[in-house]
BAVOVEX-885016 format. One line per 2 residues: their letters; for each residue z, x, y of C-alpha. Coordinates in nm, 2 decimals. Layout:
BEGIN
A> Z:X:Y ~ ...
end
This chain:
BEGIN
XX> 7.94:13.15:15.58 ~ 7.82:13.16:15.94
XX> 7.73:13.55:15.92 ~ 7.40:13.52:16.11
XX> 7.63:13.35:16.41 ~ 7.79:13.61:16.64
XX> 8.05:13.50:16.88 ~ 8.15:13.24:16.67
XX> 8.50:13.12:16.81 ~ 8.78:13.12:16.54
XX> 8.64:13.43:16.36 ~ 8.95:13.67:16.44
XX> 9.20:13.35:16.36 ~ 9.04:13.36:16.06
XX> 9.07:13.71:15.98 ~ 9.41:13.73:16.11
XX> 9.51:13.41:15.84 ~ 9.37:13.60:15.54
XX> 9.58:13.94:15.65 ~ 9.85:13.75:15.67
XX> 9.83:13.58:15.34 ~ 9.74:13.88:15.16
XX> 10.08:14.08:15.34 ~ 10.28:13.78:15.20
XX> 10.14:13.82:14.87 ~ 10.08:14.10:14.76
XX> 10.50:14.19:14.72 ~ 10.54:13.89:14.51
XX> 10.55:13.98:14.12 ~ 10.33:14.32:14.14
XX> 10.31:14.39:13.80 ~ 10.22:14.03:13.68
XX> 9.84:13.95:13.55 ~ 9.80:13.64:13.72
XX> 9.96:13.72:14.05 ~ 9.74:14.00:14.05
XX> 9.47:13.84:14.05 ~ 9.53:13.59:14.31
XX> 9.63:13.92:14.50 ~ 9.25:14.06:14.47
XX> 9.11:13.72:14.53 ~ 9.34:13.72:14.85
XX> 9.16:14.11:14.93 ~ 8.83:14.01:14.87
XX> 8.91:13.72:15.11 ~ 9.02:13.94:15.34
XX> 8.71:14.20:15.31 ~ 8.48:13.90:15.39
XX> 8.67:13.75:15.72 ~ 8.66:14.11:15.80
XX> 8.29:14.14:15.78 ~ 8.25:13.79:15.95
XX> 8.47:13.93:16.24 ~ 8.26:14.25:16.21
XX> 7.88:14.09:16.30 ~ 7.95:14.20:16.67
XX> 7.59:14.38:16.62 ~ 7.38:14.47:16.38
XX> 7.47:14.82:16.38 ~ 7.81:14.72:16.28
XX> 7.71:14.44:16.06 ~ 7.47:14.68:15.84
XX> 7.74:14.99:15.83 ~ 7.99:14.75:15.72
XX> 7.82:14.54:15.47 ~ 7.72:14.92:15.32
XX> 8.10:14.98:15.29 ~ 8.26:14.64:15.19
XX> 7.98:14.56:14.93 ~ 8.16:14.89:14.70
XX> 8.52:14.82:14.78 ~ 8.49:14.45:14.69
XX> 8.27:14.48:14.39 ~ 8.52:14.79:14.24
XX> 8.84:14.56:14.35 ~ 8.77:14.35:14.08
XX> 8.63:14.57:13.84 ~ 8.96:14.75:13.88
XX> 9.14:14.44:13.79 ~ 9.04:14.46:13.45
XX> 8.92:14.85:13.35 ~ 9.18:15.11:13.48
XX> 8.97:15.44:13.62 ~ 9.14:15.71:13.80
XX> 8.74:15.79:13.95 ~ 8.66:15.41:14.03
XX> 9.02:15.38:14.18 ~ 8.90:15.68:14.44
XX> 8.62:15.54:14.52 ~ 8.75:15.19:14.63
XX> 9.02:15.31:14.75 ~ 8.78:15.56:14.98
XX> 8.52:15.21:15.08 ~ 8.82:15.00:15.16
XX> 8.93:15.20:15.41 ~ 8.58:15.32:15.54
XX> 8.54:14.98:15.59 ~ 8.87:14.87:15.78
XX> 8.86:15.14:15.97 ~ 8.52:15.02:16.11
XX> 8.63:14.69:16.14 ~ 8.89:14.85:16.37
XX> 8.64:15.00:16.63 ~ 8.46:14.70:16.59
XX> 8.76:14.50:16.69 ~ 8.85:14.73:16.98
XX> 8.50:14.75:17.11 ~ 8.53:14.39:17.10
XX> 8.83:14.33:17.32 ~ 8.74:14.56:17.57
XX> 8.37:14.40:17.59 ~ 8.59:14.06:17.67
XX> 8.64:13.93:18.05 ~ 8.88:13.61:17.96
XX> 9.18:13.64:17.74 ~ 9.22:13.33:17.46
XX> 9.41:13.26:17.15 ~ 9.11:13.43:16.97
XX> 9.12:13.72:17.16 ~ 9.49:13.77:17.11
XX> 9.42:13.73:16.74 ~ 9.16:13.98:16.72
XX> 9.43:14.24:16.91 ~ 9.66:14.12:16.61
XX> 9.42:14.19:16.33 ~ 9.30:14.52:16.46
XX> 9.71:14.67:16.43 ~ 9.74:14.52:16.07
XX> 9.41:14.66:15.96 ~ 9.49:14.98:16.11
XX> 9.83:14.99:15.89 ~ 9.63:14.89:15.52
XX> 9.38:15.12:15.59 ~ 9.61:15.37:15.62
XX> 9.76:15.24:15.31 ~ 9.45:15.36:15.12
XX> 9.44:15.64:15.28 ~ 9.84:15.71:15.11
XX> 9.76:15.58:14.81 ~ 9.44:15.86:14.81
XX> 9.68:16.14:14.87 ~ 9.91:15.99:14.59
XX> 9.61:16.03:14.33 ~ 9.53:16.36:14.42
XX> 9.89:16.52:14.48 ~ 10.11:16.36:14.27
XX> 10.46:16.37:14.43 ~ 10.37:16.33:14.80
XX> 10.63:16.14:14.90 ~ 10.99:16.12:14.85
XX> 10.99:15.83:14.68 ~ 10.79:15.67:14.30
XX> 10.54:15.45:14.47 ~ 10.32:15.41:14.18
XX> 10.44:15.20:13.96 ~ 10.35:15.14:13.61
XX> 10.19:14.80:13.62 ~ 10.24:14.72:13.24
XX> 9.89:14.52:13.22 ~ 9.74:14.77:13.02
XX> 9.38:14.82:13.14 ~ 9.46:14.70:13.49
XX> 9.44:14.97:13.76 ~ 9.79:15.07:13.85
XX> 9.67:15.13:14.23 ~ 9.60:14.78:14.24
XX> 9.94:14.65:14.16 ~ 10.12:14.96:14.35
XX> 9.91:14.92:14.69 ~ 10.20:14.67:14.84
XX> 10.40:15.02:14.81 ~ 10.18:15.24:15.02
XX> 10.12:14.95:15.25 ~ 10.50:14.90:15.36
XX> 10.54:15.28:15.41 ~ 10.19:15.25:15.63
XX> 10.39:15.02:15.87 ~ 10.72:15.20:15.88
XX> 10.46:15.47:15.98 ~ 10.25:15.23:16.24
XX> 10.56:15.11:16.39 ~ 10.79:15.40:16.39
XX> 11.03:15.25:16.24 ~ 11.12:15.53:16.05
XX> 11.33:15.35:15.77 ~ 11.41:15.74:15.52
XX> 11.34:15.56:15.20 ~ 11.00:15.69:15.20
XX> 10.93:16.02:15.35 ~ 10.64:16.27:15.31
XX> 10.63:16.57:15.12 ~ 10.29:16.76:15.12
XX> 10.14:16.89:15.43 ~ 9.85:16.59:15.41
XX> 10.06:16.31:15.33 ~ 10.28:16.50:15.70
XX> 9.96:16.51:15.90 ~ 9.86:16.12:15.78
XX> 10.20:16.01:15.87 ~ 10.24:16.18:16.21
XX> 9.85:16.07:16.33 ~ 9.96:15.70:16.22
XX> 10.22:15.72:16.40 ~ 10.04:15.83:16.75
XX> 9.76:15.63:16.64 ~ 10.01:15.30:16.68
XX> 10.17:15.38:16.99 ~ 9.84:15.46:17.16
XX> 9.68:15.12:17.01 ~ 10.00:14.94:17.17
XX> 10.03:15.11:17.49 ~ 9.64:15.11:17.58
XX> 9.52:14.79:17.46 ~ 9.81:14.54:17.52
XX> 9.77:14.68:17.87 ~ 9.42:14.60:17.88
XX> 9.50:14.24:17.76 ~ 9.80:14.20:18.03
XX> 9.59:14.30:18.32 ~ 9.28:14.09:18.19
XX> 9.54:13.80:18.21 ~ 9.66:13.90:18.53
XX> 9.34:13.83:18.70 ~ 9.22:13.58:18.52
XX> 9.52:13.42:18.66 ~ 9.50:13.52:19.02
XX> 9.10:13.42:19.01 ~ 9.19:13.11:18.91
X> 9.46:13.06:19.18
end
């Protein structure tokens, strides 16, 4: 897969691509077998353009590979054995393991001195990680305090042995970017102090992301422009 190559152009176009797809997916039918499983084959795509993108160094490479190895693995285990402990663990990896593709992402873009379609991508990618990691994150506080939020955002899946996180995550992943984007729709709002202090950080998490980095990117373009004039 071109893991050993670092700096390889196209990697965040890539990643970008399979966020998207899984985004688009992962809505459609929620509680159906099949579409599940082209929902975790769509995650597990994801995971591994994530740890392509990641190989920025091998400090990265080896903390991520640590993380994504668990949450990939248990991803499909979960597909077929339902397990309230497993589900808490992947949910924990998968996170982990965005979240550090985040920094990565971040380190990344400020490290650049040339802004391209790639680079633009890899801005992209780190906002949409940032919200399903969060998502995780939700669905974490869901398992553990039942009734967090406002709203029924487990759903029963009606596979039997599937894991009902699995087929709910679209759920915690929509309120993650009302959250991200302030958007602040009411049909979803938190209850329990945690599920409060995730929302709120989100929140300023997203604005700061927008407000510090597109600026980066717009003044990077600026004088790439007026060198090249």
């Amino acid at each position: 897969m071109g893991l050993a190559r670092r700096n390889q152009p196209g990697r965040y176009t890539l990643l970008l691509f399979s966020i998207l797809l899984l985004l688009i997916a992962q809505p459609i039918m929620p509680t159906h077998k099949i579409a599940q499983a082209i929902v975790t084959a769509m995650m597990s795509l994801m995971l591994l353009s994530a740890l392509y993108a990641l190989n920025v160094s091998q400090t990265y490479f080896r903390i991520g590979i640590s993380l994504m190895a668990p949450a990939f693995v248990l991803r499909w285990i979960l597909q077929f054995h339902r397990s309230p402990q497993l589900e808490v663990v992947a949910a924990v990896t998968a996170s982990a393991f965005l979240l550090v593709t985040v920094v990565g992402l971040v380190r990344q873009l400020f490290s650049v001195r040339r802004v391209t379609l790639d680079t633009i991508s890899a801005a992209i990618c780190a906002y949409f990680l940032l919200a399903v990691a969060w998502g995780f994150m939700f669905a974490l506080v869901e398992i553990h305090h039942p009734g967090s939020f406002s709203a029924e955002l487990f759903i029963d899946n009606g596979m039997g042995s599937g894991s009902t996180m699995i087929s709910a995550l679209h759920n915690f992943i929509y309120y993650s970017f009302v959250c991200l984007t302030t958007t602040g729709y009411g049909d979803i709002a938190p209850r329990s102090e945690l599920a409060r202090t995730l929302s709120v950080l989100e929140s300023v998490v997203g604005q700061m992301y927008l407000a510090i980095l597109i600026a980066r990117l717009v003044s990077l373009e600026v004088a790439q422009s007026i060198t090249e004039r």
